[in-house]
C-alpha positions in Angstrom: 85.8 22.5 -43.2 84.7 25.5 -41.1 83.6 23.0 -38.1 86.6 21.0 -38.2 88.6 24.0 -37.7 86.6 25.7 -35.3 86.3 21.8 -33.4 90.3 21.6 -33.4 90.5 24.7 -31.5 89.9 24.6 -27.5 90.6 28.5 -27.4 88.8 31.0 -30.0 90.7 31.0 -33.1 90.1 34.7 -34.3 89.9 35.8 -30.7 87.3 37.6 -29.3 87.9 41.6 -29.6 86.5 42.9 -32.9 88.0 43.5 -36.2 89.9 47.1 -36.2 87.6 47.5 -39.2 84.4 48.1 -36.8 86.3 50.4 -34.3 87.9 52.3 -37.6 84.7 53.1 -38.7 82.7 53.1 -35.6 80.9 56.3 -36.7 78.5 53.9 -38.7 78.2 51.6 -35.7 75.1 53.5 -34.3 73.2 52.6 -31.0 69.7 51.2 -32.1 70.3 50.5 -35.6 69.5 47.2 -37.3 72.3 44.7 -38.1 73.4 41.6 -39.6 76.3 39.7 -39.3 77.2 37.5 -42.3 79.3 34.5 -41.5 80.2 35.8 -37.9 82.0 32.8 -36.8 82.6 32.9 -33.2 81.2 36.1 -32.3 83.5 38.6 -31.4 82.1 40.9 -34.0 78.5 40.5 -33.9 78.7 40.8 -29.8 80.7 44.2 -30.2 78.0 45.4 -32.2 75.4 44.1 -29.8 77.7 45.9 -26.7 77.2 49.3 -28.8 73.4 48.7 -28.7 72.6 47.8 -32.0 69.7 45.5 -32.5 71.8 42.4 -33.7 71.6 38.9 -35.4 74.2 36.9 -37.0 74.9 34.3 -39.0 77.0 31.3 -39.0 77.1 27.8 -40.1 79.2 26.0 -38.0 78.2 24.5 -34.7 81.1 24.9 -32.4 81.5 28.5 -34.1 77.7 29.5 -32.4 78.5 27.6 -29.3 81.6 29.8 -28.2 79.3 32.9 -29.7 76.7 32.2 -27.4 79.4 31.9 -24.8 80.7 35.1 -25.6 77.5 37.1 -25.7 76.7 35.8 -22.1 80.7 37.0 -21.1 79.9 40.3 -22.0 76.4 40.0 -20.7 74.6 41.2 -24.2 71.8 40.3 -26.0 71.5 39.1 -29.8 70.3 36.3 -31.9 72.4 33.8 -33.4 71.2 32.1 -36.5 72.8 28.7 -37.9 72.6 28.8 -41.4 74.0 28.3 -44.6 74.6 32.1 -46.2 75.0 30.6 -49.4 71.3 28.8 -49.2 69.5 30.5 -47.0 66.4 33.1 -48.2 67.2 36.5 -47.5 64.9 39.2 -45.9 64.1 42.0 -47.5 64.5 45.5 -46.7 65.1 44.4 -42.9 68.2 45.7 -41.6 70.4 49.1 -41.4 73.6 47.7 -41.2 74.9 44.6 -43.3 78.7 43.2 -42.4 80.9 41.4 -44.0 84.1 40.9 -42.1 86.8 38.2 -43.8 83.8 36.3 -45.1 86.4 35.5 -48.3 85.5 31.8 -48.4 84.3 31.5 -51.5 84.9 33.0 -55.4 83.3 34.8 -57.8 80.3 32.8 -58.1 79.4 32.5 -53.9 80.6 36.0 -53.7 77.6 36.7 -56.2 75.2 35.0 -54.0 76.6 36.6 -50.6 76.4 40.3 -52.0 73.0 39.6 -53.6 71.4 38.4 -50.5 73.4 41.4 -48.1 71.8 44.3 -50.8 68.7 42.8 -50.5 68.5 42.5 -46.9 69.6 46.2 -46.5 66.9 48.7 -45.7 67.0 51.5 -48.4 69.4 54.1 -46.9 71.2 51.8 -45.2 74.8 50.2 -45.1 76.7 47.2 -46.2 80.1 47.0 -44.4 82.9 44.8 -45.8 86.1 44.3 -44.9 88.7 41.7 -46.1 92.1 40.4 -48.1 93.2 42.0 -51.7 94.9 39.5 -53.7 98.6 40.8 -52.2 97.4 39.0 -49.1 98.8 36.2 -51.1 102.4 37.3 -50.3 102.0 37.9 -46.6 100.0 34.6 -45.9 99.4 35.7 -42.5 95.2 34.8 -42.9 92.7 34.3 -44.9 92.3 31.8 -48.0 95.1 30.8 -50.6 92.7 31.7 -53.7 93.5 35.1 -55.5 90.1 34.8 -56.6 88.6 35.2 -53.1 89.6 38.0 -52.7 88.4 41.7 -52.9 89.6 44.9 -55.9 88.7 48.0 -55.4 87.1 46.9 -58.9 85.2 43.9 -57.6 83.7 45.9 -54.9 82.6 49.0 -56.9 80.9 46.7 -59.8 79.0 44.4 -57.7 77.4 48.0 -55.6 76.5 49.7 -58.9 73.5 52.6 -58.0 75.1 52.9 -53.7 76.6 55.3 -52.7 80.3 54.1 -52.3 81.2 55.5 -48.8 84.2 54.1 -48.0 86.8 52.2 -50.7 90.3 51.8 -49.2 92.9 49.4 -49.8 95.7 49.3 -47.2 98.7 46.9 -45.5 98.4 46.5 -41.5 99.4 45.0 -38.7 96.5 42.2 -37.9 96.5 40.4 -34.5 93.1 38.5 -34.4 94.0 35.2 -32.8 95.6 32.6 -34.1 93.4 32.8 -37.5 94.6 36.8 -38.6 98.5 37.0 -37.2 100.9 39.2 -39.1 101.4 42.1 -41.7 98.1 41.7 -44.0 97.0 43.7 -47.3 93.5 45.0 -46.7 90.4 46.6 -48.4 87.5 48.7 -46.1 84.3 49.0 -48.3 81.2 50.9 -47.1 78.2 51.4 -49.3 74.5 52.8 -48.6 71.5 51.3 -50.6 69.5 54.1 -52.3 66.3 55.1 -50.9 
């Protein structure tokens, strides 16, 4: 599904500045650190990380998706590595990275959700961060992005019980203006959840 929409598009569908997520919390985003972009698509977010010096790889499953990343990257003349891969199958490092994102990575329910926060905790270094960012369920009513599932999507209570033992750093739910391309246009109801893995 991911290809075919990315393969319809001639321009970049989420565009290509970063989510207001990473530059509202840009205190985390630290030169030198260690990250991991989950499901990046195109790259915009991944390559904003990589233009703040972070040591970056991301991950993404469709094609066209890595092709316009790898575009982007050399637009902005940055360096990082871009993975094709399935999050959902592939085998997850351990202890390997000091930043974990998430950003509107709310394609799947409860059950791929499972599997996608179980591989990001793991492949956090102890003291380190997984960043998420996405839709609550009154995204339904604005249906300006994101999937038409209410169980896609992200409570304050979801989030807090799958990061039982972090350190919750950040846990807001909030409505906002989104204009990220064609994909994120319009008023949107949003979480911000930031948690660091004990040591």
């Amino acid at each position: 599904m991911w290809e075919e929409r990315y393969a319809g598009s001639a321009d970049y569908v989420f565009g290509t500045a970063p989510a207001q997520f990473l530059l509202d919390h840009q205190t985390h985003v630290t030169p030198g650190a260690s990250a991991l972009a989950v499901a990046d698509g195109e790259g915009r977010n991944s390559v904003y990380m990589a233009q703040c010096g972070l040591d970056v790889t991301a991950l993404e499953f469709a094609p066209t998706a890595l092709a316009r990343a790898n575009r982007l990257a050399a637009d902005k003349n940055v360096s990082l590595t871009f993975k094709e891969e399935d999050v959902l199958t592939r085998t997850w490092e351990q202890d390997r990275f000091d930043i974990v994102a998430g950003i509107f990575i709310q394609f799947v329910g409860p059950d791929g959700r499972r599997l996608q926060f179980n591989g990001m905790k793991q492949a956090t270094k102890p003291g380190g961060l997984v960043m998420l960012h996405g839709y609550t369920p009154k995204q339904l009513e604005h249906g300006t992005g994101g999937p038409p599932f209410k169980e896609n999507m992200y409570t304050d209570a979801i989030l807090r019980a799958a990061f039982v033992g972090w350190k919750i750093v950040t846990c807001h739910a909030y409505e906002r203006e989104v204009q990220e391309g064609r994909g994120h246009s319009g008023m949107s109801a949003l979480i911000d959840f930031i948690a660091r893995k004990p040591l």
